[in-house]
N, C-alpha and C positions, 0 to 999 in steps of 0.2 A: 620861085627862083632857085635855079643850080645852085650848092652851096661848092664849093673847090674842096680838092682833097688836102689834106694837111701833107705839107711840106717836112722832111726831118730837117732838124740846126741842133742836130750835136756836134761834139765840139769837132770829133772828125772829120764829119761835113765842112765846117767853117774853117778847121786847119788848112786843108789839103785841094779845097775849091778855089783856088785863087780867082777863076774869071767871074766869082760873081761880087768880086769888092774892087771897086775903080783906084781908088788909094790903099793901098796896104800900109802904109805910114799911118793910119791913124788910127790901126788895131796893134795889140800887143798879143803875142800866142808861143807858147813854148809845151813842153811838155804835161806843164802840171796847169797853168791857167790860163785865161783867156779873155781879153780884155779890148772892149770898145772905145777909144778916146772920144771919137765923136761922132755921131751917126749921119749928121748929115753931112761934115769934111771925109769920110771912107766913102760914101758914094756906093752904096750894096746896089745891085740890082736883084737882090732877091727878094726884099723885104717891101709890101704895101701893101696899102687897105684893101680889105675883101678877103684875104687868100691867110687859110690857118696855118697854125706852123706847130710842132713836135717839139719841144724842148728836151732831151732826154737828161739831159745834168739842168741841175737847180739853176738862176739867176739870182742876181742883183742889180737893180737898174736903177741908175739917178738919172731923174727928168734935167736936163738944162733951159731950155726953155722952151717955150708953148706948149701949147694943152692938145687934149686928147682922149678920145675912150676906148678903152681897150679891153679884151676877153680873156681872161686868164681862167682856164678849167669853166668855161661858159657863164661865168657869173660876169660883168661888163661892172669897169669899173671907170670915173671921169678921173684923169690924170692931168696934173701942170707941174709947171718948174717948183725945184729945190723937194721935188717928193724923193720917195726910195721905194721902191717896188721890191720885193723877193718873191719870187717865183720858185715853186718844190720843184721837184724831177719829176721829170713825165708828164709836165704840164699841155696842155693844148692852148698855144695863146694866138688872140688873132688882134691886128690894129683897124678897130671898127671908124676912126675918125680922128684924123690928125690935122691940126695946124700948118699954115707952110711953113712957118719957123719951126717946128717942131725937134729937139734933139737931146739926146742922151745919152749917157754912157752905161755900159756894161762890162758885168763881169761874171764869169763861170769857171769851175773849176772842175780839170777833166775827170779826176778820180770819184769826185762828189762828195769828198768828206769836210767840209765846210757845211756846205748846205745838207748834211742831214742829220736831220732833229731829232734821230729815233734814241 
């Protein structure tokens, strides 16, 4: 099987792409962070199972509810509600298998000095 090429979602991408989030109410984005209120009320049409995607700045992701497994730097890991995910910079994450409830918030930050550990 094909596998897809990875997709970039830095933050520039997600600022400045407005056609590909159906609700922009339910993200927050400014200069220095960037923040998912809910992923299934924003309505992305970028994001689904199959297709890898480029993180260039770090995450932090709260599951809200159902489950899931997902590829973070190719190691697959099973995800449900009330977890926390961090995700480094320059991660390859892909959503190998989601619930249809499935939803979470995020948060990234443009500079990246939150998320880095060095």
């Amino acid at each position: 099987m094909e596998k897809n090429r990875p997709i970039s979602v830095a933050f520039d991408d997600i600022r400045y792409k407005l056609d590909i989030i159906n609700h922009l109410e339910y993200r927050f984005i400014n200069d220095d962070l960037g923040m998912v209120i809910s992923f299934i009320q924003m309505g992305s049409k970028l994001f689904h199972t199959g297709q890898p995607y480029r993180a260039k700045e770090g995450r932090i992701i709260r599951i809200l509810q159902g489950t899931g497994r997902i590829s973070i730097n190719l190691i697959e890991y099973e995800v449900s509600a009330h977890q926390i995910i961090i995700i480094p910079d320059n991660s390859l994450i892909e959503l190998l298998e989601i619930s249809p409830d499935y939803d979470f918030q995020a948060t990234t930050d443009h500079h990246n000095t939150v998320y880095n550990y060095k």
